[in-house]
C-alpha positions as a printed Julia matrix, in Angstrom:
102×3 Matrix{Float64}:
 108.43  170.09  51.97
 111.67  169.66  54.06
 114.22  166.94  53.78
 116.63  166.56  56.43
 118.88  163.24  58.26
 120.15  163.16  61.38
 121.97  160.73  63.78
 119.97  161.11  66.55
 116.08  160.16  66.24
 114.44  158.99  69.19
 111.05  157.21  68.08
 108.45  155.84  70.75
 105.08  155.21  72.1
 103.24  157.36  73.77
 100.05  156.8   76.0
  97.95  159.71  76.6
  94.43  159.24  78.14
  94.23  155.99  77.12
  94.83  156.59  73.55
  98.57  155.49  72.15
 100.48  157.3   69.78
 103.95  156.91  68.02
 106.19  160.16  67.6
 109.63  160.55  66.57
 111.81  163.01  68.83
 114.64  164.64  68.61
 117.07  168.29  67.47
 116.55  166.7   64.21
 113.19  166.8   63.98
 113.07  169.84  65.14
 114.83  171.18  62.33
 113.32  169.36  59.74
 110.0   170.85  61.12
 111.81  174.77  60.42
 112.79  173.77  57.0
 109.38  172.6   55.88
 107.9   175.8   57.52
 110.36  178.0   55.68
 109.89  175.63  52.26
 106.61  177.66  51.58
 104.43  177.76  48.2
 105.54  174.47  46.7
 109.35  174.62  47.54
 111.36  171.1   48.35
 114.22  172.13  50.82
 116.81  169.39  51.58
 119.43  170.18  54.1
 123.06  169.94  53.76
 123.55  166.64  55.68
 121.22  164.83  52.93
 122.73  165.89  50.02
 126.52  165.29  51.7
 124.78  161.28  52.29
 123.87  161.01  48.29
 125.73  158.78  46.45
 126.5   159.42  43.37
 123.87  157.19  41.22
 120.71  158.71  43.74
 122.55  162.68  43.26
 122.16  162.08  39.25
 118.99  160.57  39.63
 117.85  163.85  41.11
 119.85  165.84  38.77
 121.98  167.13  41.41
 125.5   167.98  40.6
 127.06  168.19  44.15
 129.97  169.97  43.35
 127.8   172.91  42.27
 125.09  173.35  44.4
 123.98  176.57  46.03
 123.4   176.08  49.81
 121.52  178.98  51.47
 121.07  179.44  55.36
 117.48  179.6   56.41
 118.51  182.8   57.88
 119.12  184.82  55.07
 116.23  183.79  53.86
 113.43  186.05  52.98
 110.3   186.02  54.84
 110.61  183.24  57.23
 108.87  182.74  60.58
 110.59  183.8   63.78
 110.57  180.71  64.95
 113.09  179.34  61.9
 115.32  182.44  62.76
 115.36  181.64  66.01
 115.77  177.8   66.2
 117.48  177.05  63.1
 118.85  180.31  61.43
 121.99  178.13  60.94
 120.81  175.1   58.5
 122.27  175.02  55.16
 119.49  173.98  52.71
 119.39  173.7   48.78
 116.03  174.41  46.85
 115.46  171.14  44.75
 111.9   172.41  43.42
 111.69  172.22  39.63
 114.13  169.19  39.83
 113.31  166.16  38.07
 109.73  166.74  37.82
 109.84  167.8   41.28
């Protein structure tokens, strides 16, 4: 699973051959779709930008101590696709499987 926020969503309708559909848009979902393909075999990535929005009653409540947490980049990660290198190589993420029941 991948967890990420951004400022920029753009969410619409979209009419295709008569049938309508609603899909969100946007770098940040873009990015949340790399996490969740590099979060393989039961892992729950959350980016940086989520766990920098916590407060600090919802950070306990995931047993996440923010002043120790281990970010890695998605690009020093091993085995990831080639399309997470090449579109989000950058993104900070933390590991929260095994947290809180998670």
């Amino acid at each position: 699973m991948g967890v990420h926020w951004g400022g920029s969503l753009y969410m619409g309708q979209v009419v295709t051959r008569g049938r309508l559909e609603v899909t969100a848009l946007g770098d940040e979902v873009n990015e949340c779709a790399r996490i969740q393909q590099a979060a393989s075999g039961g892992a729950i990535f959350a980016s940086k930008s989520v766990l920098e929005r916590l407060d600090e009653d919802a950070g306990a409540a995931l047993d996440i101590d923010r002043d120790n947490v281990r970010y890695m980049s998605l690009g020093e990660m091993d085995g990831i696709d080639d399309k997470v290198k090449r579109d989000a190589a950058a993104l900070s993420v933390v590991d929260l499987s095994g947290r809180n029941g998670l």
